[in-house]
GULUMTOR-563314 format. One line per field, with one value per residue (C-alpha): residue number from 1; x, y, z. Coordinates in pm, 1 decimal. Layout:
N
k: [NUM/...]
east: [X/...]
north: [Y/...]
up: [Z/...]
This chain:
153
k: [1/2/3/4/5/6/7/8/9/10/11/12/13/14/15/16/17/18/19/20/21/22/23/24/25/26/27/28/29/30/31/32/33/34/35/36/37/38/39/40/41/42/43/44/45/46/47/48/49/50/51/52/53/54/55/56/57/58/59/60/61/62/63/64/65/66/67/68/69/70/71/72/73/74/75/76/77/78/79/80/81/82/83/84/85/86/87/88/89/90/91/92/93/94/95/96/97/98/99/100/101/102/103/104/105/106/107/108/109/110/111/112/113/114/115/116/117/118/119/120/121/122/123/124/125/126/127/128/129/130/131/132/133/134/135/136/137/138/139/140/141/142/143/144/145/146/147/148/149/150/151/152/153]
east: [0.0/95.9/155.9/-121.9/-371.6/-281.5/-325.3/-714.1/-809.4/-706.5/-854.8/-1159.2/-1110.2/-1087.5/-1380.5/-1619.4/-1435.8/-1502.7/-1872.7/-1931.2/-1784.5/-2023.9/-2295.4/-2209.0/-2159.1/-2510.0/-2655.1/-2494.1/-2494.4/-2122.6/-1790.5/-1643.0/-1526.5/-1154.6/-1035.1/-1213.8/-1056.6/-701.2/-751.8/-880.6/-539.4/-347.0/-522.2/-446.1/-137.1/-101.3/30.3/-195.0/-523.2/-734.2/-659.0/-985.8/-793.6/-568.7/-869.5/-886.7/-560.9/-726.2/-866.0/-533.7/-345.3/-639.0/-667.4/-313.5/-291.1/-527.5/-323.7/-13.5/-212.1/-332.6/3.0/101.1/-218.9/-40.8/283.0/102.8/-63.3/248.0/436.8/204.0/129.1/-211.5/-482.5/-731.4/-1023.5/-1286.8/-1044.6/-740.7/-909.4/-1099.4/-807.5/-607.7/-946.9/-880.7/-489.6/-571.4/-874.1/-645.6/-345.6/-550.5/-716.1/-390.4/-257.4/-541.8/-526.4/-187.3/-265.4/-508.3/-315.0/-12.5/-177.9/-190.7/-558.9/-737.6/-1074.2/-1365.9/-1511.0/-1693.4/-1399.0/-1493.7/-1738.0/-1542.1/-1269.8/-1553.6/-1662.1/-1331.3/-1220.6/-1526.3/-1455.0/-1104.6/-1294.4/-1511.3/-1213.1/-965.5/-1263.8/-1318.9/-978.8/-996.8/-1293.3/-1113.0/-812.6/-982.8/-1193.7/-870.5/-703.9/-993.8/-999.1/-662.7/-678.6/-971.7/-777.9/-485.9/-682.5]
north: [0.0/290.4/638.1/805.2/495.1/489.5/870.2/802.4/493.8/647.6/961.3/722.1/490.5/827.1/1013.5/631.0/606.7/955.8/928.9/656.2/807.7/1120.1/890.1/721.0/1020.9/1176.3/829.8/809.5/1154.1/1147.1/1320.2/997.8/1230.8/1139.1/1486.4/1677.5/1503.1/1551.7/1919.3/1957.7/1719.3/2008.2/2285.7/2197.0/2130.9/2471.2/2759.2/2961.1/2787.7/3091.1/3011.0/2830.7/2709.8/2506.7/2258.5/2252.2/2084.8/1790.4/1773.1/1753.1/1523.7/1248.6/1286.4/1223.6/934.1/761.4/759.4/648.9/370.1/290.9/325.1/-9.2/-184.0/-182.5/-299.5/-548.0/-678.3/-647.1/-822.8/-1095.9/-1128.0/-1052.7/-848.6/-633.4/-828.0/-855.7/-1111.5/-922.2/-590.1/-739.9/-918.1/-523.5/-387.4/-612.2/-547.2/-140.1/-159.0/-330.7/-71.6/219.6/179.3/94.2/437.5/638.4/458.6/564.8/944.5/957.0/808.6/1084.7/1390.8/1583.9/1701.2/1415.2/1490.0/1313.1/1039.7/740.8/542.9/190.5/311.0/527.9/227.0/1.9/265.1/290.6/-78.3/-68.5/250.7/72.4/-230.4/21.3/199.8/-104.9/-244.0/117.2/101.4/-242.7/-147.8/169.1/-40.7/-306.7/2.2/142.5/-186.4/-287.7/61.8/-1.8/-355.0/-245.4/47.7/-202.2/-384.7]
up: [0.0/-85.5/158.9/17.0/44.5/430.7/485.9/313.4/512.4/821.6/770.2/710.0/990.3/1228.7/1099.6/1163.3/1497.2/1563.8/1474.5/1671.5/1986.3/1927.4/1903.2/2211.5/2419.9/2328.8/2366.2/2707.8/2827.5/2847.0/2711.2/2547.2/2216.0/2152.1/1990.8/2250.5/2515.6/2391.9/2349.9/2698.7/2820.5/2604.3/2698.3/3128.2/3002.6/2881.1/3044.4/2806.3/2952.7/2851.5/2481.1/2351.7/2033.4/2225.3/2263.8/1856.7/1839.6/1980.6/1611.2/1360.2/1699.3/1676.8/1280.0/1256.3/1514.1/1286.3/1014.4/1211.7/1324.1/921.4/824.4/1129.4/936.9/639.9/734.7/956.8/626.2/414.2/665.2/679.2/328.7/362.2/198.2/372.1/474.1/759.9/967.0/951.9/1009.8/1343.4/1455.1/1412.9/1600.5/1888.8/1908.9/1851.2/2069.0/2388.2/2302.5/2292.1/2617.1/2795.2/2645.4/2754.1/3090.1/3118.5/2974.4/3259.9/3513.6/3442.4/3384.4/3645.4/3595.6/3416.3/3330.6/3540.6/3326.0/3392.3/3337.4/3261.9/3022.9/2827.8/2778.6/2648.9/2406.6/2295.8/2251.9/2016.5/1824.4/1773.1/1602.5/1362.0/1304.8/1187.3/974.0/807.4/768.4/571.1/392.7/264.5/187.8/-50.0/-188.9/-312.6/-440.3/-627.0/-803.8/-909.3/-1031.1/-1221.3/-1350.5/-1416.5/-1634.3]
């Protein structure tokens, strides 16, 4: 796959995560939206705390995480020999899903004004926006392919 291919499917793979996670925070009543979060992490971070853009660059961070983490799909299917497909992609969904909770857990656990959030909740969430995501991710992935083996031929 190709640079370009991984930048689309993770922009892809972010923006279903991301919707989901909206979704599940009006459904539950709860602040379980990824990009928001990191800007607020940022923004108590920040000596400039009375800067309301500092919150934005939750935005581009999570964006570009995404395509980070399409860009290990890839190699994880190049090393393997493998083409994008439902098993792959949920097998990646369960090994993104465990790592990204264990990173926000530990994000949470070191800053030194975490915000308050129904913990356990907002982990299962996650783990399940990581499956949509590596599938989206997939999907995009054998979208692209099969444009250019069409074009190919």
């Amino acid at each position: 796959m190709k640079k370009k291919e991984a930048i689309y499917a993770g922009l892809t793979g972010t923006s279903v995560m991301t919707a989901f996670s909206y979704g599940m925070s009006v459904t539950m009543k709860e602040n379980y939206k990824e990009p928001k979060l990191l800007g607020l992490l940022m923004k108590r971070l920040s000596s400039q705390q009375q800067n309301k853009n500092i919150v934005l660059a939750g935005w581009p961070l999570h964006y570009a995480l995404g395509c980070v983490w399409s860009g290990i799909y890839t190699l994880l299917l190049d090393q393997f020999r493998m083409r994008p497909s439902f098993k792959p992609a949920l097998f990646f969904g369960l090994f993104s899903g465990t790592t990204g909770v264990l990173i926000w857990k530990e994000i949470f656990r070191l800053h030194p004004d975490p915000p308050s959030l129904p913990y356990k909740r907002f982990y299962v969430q996650l783990f399940a926006a990581h499956i949509l995501f590596a599938l989206a991710v997939s999907g995009t992935y054998a979208l692209l392919d099969n444009r250019s083996t069409q074009r190919g031929k």
